[in-house]
Each structure stands twice: as structure tokens, then as C-alpha cells.
C-alpha positions in Angstrom: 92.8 135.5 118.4 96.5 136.6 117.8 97.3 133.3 120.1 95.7 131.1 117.3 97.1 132.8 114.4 100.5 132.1 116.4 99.7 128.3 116.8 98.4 128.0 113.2 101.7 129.5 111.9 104.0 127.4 114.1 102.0 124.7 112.9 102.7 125.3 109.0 106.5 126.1 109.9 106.8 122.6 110.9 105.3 121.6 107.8 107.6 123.4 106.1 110.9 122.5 108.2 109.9 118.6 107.5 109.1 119.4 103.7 112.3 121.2 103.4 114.3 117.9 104.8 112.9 115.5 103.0 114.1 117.9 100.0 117.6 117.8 101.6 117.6 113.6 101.7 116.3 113.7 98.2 119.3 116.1 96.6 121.7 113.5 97.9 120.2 110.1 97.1 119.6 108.8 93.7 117.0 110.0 91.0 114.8 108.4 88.7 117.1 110.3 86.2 120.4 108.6 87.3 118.9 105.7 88.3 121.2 102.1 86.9 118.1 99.5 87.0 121.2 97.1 87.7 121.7 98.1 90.7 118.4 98.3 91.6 117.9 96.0 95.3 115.7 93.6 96.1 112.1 95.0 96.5 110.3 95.3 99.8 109.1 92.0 100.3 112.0 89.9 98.9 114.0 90.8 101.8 113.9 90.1 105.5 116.5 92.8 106.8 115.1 95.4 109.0 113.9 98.3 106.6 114.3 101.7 108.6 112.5 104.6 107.8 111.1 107.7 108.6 107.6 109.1 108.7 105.6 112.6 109.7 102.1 113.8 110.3 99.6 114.7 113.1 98.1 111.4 114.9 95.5 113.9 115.7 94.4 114.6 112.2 95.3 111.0 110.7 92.3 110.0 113.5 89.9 112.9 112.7 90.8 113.5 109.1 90.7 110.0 107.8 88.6 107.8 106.5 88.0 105.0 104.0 88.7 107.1 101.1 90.1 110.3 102.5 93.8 110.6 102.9 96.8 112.7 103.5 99.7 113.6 102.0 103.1 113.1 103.0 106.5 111.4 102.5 108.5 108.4 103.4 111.9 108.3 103.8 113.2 104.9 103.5 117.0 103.4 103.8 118.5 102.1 101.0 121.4 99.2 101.0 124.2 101.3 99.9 122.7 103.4 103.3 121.7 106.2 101.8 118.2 107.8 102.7 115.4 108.3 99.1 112.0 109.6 100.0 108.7 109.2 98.2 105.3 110.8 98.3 102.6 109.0 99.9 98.8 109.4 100.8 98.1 108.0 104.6 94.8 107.6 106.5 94.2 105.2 109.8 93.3 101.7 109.6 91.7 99.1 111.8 88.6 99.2 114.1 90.4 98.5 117.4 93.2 100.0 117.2 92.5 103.2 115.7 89.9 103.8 118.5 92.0 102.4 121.3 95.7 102.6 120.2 98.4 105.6 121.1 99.7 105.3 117.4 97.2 104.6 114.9 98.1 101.7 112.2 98.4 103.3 108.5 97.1 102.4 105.3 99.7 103.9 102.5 99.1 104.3 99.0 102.0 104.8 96.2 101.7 106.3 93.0 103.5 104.2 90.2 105.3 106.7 88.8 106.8 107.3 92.3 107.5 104.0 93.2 108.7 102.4 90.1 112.6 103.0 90.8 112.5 102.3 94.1 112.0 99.1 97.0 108.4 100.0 96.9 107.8 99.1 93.1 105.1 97.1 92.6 103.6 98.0 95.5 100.3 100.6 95.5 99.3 100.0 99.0 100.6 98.7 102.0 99.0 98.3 105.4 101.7 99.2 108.1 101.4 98.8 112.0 102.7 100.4 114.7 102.5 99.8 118.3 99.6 99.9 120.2 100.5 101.1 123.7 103.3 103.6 124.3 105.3 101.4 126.8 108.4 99.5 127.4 107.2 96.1 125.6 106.1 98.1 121.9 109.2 97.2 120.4 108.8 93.3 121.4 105.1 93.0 121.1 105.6 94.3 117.2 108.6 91.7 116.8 106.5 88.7 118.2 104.0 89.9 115.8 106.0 90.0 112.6 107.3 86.6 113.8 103.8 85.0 113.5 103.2 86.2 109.9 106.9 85.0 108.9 105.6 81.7 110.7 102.0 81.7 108.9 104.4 81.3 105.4 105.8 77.8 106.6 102.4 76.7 107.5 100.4 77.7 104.4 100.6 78.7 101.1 98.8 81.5 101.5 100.1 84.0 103.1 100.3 88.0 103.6 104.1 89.0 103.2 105.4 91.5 105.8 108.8 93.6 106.7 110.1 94.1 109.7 110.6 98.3 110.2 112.7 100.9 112.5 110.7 103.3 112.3 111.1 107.2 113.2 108.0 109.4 113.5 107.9 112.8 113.9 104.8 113.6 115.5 103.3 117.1 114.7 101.6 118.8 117.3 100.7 122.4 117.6 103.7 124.1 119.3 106.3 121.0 118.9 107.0 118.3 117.0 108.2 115.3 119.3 110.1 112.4 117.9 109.5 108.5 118.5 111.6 105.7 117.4 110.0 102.5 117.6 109.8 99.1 115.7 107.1 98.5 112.8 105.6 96.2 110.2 104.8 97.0 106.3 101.7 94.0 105.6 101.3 93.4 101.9 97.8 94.8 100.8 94.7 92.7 100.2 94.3 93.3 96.5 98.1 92.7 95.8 98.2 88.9 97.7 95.0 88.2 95.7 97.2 89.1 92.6 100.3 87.3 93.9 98.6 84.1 94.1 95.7 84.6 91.1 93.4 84.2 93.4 89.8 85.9 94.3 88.9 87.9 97.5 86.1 86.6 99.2 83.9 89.9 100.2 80.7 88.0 102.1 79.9 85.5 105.1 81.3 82.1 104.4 79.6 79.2 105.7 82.1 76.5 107.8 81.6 73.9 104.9 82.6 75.7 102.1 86.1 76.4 102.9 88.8 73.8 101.8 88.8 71.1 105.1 93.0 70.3 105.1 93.3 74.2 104.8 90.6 75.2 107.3 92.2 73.0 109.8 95.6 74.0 109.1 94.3 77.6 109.9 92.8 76.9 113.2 95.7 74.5 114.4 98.1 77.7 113.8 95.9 80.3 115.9 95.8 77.4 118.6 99.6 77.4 118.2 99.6 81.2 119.0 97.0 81.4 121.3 94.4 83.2 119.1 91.1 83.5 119.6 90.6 86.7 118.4 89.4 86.0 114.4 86.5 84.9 112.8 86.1 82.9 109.2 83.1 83.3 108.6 82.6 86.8 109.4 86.1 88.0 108.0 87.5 88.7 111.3 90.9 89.2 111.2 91.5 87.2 108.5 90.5 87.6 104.3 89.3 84.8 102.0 90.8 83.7 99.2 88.9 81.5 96.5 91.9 79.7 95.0 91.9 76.7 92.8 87.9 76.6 93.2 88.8 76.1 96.6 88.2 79.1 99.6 91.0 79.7 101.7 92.2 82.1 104.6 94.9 83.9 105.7 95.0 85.6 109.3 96.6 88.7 110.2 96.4 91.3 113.1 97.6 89.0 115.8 98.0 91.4 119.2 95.4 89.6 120.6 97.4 86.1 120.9 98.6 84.7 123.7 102.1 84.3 121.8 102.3 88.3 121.9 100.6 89.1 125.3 100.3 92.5 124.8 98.9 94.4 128.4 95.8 95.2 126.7 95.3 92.0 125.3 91.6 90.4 126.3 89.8 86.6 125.9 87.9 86.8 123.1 84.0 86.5 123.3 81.1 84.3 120.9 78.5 86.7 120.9 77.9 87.9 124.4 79.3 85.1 125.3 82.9 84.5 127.0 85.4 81.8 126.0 86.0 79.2 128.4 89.6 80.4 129.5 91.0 82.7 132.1 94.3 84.4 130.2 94.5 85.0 126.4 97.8 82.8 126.9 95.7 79.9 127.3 95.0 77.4 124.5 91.8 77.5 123.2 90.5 76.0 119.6 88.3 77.6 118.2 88.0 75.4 114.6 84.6 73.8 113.1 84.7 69.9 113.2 86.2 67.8 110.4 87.0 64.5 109.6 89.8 63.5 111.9 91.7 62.3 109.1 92.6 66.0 108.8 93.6 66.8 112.0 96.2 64.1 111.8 97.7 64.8 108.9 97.8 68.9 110.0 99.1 67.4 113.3 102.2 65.8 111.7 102.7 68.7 109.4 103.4 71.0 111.9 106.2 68.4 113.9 107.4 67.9 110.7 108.1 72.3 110.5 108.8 72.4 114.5 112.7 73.3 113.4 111.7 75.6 111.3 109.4 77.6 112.7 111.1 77.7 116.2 114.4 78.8 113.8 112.4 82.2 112.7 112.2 83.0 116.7 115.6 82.2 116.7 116.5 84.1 113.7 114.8 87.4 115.4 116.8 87.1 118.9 118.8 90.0 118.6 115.9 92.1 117.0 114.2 91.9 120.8 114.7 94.6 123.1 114.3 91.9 126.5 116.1 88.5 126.1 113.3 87.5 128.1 110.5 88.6 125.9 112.4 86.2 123.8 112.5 83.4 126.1 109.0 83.0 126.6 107.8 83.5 123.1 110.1 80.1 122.2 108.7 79.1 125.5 105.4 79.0 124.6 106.0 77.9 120.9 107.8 74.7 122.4 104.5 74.1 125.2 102.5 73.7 121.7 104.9 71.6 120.1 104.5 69.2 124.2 101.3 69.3 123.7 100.8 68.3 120.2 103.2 65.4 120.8 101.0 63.3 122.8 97.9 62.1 120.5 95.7 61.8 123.3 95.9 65.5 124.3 96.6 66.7 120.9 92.7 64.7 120.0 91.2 66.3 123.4 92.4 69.7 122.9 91.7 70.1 119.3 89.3 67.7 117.7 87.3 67.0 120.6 87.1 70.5 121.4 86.1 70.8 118.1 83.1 68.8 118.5 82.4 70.2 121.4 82.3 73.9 120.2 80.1 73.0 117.0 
């Protein structure tokens, strides 16, 4: 008994400790008070330099504690441009279905007051879907980079998009008689509801037949997860992607990507149709996994993404230095410029992708 009552007070000291430094960050950054909206820097999605903050809580209790509505209450400390560190309140609980069961670190769903947000990076902003690493290993860093990299791709390919921000993140992990530290790379997703807003658009919330999606945007869709190596999503069920009803049109954007071949994380698996397996070996195999349209569609997708080969091999480029291993670099542009080889010759490009097509449906 006096053992427990030990470990329960350690484990309130720690809360106190962390409370007491965010305090200490606060006194010397700026206040809402002091606050010269002129000065104010760009807000967290209108930049694409590496945010770094700092987070703390118990990935035990974010797991057991959490829920759909249930949260916790903590703080974020977030680096300003002038360098300085501000801190805000948050509420977290876990996210996603996979991960949270599978995954060392959890993914985190935050929510913002206004109030707190309003003088800050964050305005605007009421929740945010961050991500984490999986796996606590050497490639986490990497495997998160390749990741942003696809959603920073996804915006040259479509319209519609999720927005995202690269982090460097430090957790404090609380545990019962310590509190152990882990620095790792991160991603801050832009929240359903607020993309919906962004573009006025609707968000789908039922099963969505093939046909009723918009034809050059469903095929657009498809062609990038076949760029990546993606087999792990779903239209029609909402699997890893949302729906958007645009225009009187249905669209959809993708996200949660570190089951692509692009990424090749170690835990990484072929995706299944029902109980049944995909026709490929390794999840950095090709696979299309579109419904069949007019061919017209395909072509004009097909010379779209030629057309945006520079550019989308130049955000790779542009995150070189952000990677850990040079390699891990290497063979993501690698395997970006094998699609681009592929797609050149019309032949293949037809019998990989519209054929297959066919073939599938």
C-alpha cells in the first residue's frame, strides 16, 4: 500500500514539474496582452518550415483513457520565428484504428479553444490530427518525412487536398517512476471539418457508389496511390480517404499513407479485397486498384502527371536534408522516377492502369 501511494505521488510530481515549465516558457514569450497583430507570422499551414514543438502525457492513458469524445488535458509548446518557445492548452485523445492498436506512439487528435489560439500560429485552427511514428526504430524519422512528402505531393495533383506541417517533435513520456524523453519527427494534418470549410464543400458521411464520384477526379485519385504504391484505401467505404461533395460533384482526398510502397515502413503489409489477397508480393509493387472509366480519362490524367513530373520530384528534392539516411532519400526519388518509366510508355501505362482496371471491376 505505502508503495502505491509512493508511485501515485511521484506520478503527480511529474505533473507538476511539466506544469510548472510550461509556466516558465510562458513568462518569457509573448502574451495575448502584449501581443502587436503586425507582427503576428504566418499561421500553421501557410508555411512549410519545420515547426518544432514539444508535447507531454502518458501513452498509457492517452490508449486507455481516450475515446471519441473523451480527452485530456495538456499543453503544447510550439517555436515561434523570432525562436522563442509560447505554449497553449490543449485537449488530446488517440486516433486511428490501426495504429492506435498496433503503433509504439499513438497518433493524436488535438483540439484548441479559440480564445487560446487566436494570437497564435494555431488560429483558426480547432482541431488538428497529428501523427507520429509508428515503430520506435531507426527509419521513424524517414518513414514520417516520406509521408508528409505524399500529402505535399497530393496538393500538385488535386485541388483537394488535406494541408500538413512537417514537426520536430519532443515528447516527454510520463510513466510511473520516470518520465523519459523522445525526439522524433511529426506531422500536424488539417482536420476534416476545417478542409470542408476551406474549400465550401460537403463531407460525405455514407458508402458511395464507383459512379457517383466525378470520373477525371476519381481517376486522378487512383493514378496517384498507384504512383505511391497504395493499396491500402477504400472510396467507397471511406478508407483512408474522406469525400468531399464539391461543385455538385463528389470528390476524395487520401490521407494516412504508411501502408505505400513509396514509405515501406517494416510493418507495412499488401492490402486485402475482402478475404481476399491482392495480386502482388511486396507493398512496393504497383498495383491499381481504380474502377473503370472511359479511357479518355486516363489519358488526359496520364499527361497531367508528366506534365507535374518536375514538380513533384522537386518536393522530394526540397525535403533532402530533412532525411536522416541519404539513402532513404535515394530510393524514394527512386521509385517516384520508376512511375514516371512506366507511365512514359502508353502501352504499359494502358496495361497497368486501364486494363487492370477492367480487369479488377
Amino acid at each position: 500500500m505505502i508503495k502505491l501511494i509512493i508511485a501515485m505521488c511521484l506520478y503527480k510530481l511529474k505533473f507538476i514539474i511539466f506544469f510548472f515549465f510550461i509556466n516558465t516558457i510562458s513568462s518569457h514569450s509573448q502574451t495575448n496582452q502584449n501581443f502587436d497583430d503586425s507582427k503576428l507570422e504566418k499561421t500553421l499551414f501557410e508555411s512549410n518550415d519545420l515547426l518544432s514543438i514539444k508535447l507531454s502525457y502518458s501513452r498509457k492513458q492517452l490508449k486507455k483513457e481516450t475515446n471519441d469524445s473523451t480527452f485530456l488535458d495538456s499543453f503544447l509548446a510550439h517555436k515561434s520565428a523570432d525562436s522563442k518557445w509560447d505554449t497553449l492548452r490543449v485537449k488530446i485523445r488517440a486516433r486511428g484504428n490501426f495504429r492506435r492498436a498496433k503503433c509504439h506512439f499513438t497518433p493524436v487528435k488535438l483540439k484548441i479553444k479559440k480564445s487560446d489560439a487566436k494570437k497564435t500560429i494555431f488560429k483558426g485552427q480547432k482541431q488538428l490530427k497529428m501523427v507520429l511514428p509508428c515503430v520506435n526504430e531507426s527509419s521513424k524519422d524517414d518513414n514520417v518525412i516520406k509521408e508528409y512528402i505524399i500529402y505535399k505531393m497530393f496538393e500538385v495533383v488535386s485541388p483537394y487536398y488535406f494541408s500538413s506541417r512537417l514537426l520536430d517533435i519532443e515528447y516527454s513520456e510520463i510513466k510511473k517512476r520516470r518520465t523519459q524523453v523522445h525526439n522524433f519527427k511529426g506531422l500536424m494534418i488539417e482536420d476534416n471539418s476545417k478542409v470542408a470549410k476551406r474549400l465550401d464543400a460537403k463531407l460525405g458521411k455514407r458508402k458511395y457508389y464507383p459512379q457517383a464520384f466525378d470520373e477525371l477526379g476519381a481517376v486522378r485519385h487512383a493514378m496517384f496511390q498507384f504512383m505511391i504504391g497504395n493499396t491500402d484505401f477504400s472510396t467507397v467505404y471511406q478508407h483512408n480517404t474522406k469525400v468531399l461533395f464539391v461543385n455538385k460533384r463528389f470528390f476524395t482526398i487520401p490521407y494516412d499513407f504508411d501502408m505505400a510502397g513509396f514509405v515501406n515502413t517494416s510493418y507495412a503489409v499488401v492490402s486485402q479485397i475482402g478475404n481476399q489477397k491482392l495480386p502482388i508480393d511486396k507493398v512496393i509493387d504497383r498495383y491499381y486498384r481504380g474502377y473503370k472509366h472511359d479511357y479518355k480519362f486516363f489519358q488526359q490524367v496520364r499527361e497531367e502527371f508528366i506534365d507535374n513530373k518536375e514538380d513533384l520530384l522537386q518536393i522530394i528534392d526540397d525535403n533532402k536534408l530533412n532525411f536522416i539516411d541519404q539513402k532513404s532519400y535515394k530510393v524514394a526519388r527512386v521509385y517516384i522516377l520508376d512511375f514516371f518509366k512506366l507511365i512514359g510508355n502508353e502501352s504499359t501505362f494502358k496495361k497497368r492502369t486501364y486494363l487492370a482496371a477492367l480487369e479488377l471491376n
